[in-house]
N, C-alpha and C positions, 0 to 999 in steps of 0.2 A: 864280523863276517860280511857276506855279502850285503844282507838284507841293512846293515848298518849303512855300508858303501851306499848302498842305493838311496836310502835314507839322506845321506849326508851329500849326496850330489843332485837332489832334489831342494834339498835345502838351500845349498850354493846355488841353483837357478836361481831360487826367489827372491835370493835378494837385490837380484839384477831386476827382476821382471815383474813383482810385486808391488802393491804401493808399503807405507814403510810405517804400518799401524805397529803397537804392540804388541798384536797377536804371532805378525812373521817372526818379533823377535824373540818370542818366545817359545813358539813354532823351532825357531833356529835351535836355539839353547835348549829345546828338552833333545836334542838331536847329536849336537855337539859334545855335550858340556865336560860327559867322561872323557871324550879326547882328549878338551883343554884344560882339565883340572891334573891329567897324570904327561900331558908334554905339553911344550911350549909352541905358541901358535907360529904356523908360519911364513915369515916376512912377507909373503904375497898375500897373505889372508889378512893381516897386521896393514897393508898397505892398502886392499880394497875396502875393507872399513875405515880408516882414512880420510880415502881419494871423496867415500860417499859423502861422509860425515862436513868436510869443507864443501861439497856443495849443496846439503840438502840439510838445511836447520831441523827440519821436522822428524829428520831420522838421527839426525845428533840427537835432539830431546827428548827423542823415543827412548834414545839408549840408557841415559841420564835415567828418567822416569820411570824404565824397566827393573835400572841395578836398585831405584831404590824402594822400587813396588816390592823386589824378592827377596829381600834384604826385611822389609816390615814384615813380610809373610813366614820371617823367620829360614828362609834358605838363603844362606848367609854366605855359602860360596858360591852359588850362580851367582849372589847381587856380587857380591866381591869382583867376581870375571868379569861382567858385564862391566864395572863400574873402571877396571883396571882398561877394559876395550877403549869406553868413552876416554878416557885418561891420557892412553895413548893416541887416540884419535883425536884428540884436542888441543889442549893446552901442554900435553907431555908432562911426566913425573918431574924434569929438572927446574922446569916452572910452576910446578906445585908443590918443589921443595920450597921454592923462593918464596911463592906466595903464604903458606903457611909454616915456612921457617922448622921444619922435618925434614931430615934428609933423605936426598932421592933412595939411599938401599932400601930406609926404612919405611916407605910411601912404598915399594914396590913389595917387600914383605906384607904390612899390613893389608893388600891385596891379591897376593899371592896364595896358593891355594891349601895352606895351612895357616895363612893370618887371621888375625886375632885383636883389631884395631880397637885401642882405648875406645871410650866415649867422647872424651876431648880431643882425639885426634880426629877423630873419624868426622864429628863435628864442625871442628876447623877445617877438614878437606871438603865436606859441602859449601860450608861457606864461599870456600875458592871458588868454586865451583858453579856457582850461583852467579857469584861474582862475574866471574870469563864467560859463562854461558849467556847473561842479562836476563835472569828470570830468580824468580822467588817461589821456593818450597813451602807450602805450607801445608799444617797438618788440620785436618778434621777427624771430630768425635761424631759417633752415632750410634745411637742404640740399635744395638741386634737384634 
């Protein structure tokens, strides 16, 4: 309805006008997310994440670090979204079939919004990931 509209065109300012912490992008995504989970985003939204992402490393490894903060936190189709944005805004599916040798349908199903990505797959695609990006995922424990 409206108040969504208004919502989701407050969001699209920000991230022109924003700096490009993980809070906007999540800010974004609790905004978005039902849109992009039941239709397909559109090439001009597809393109200004993109255009940002080749110039701003900091908001590329926002995206990166977002899909897979929400993804540990067990929201497993934001991180999927999220992680399919970076994806397209990166390296692309055709060079992350290459890279870990899955083919592009099945890289874009297992981030698609009923996917359901192995552990080995999923695993092999951060690695790319890591890889293309030039940074290293690691994980820490800590008592609660």
């Amino acid at each position: 309805g409206k108040a969504r509209k208004r919502r989701w065109n407050g969001c699209w300012r920000g991230i022109g006008g924003w700096g490009s912490g993980g809070w906007l992008i999540t800010y974004m995504l609790s905004t978005m997310i039902a849109v992009q989970l039941t239709m397909a985003l559109t090439r001009d939204f597809r393109e200004t994440i993109r255009e940002r992402a080749q110039r701003e490393p900091e908001f590329r490894q926002s995206l990166l670090r977002e899909g897979l903060e929400l993804i540990h936190r067990g929201d497993f189709a934001t991180g999927r979204a999220v992680l399919r944005n970076y994806i397209h805004a990166t390296i692309g599916f055709r060079e992350l079939a290459r890279a870990t040798k899955i083919s592009s349908p099945s890289l874009q199903r297992m981030f698609g919004p009923s996917g359901n990505p192995r552990a080995e797959n999923l695993f092999g695609v951060l690695a790319a990931l890591q890889k293309q990006e030039g940074v290293r995922i690691e994980v820490q424990m800590r008592r609660s």
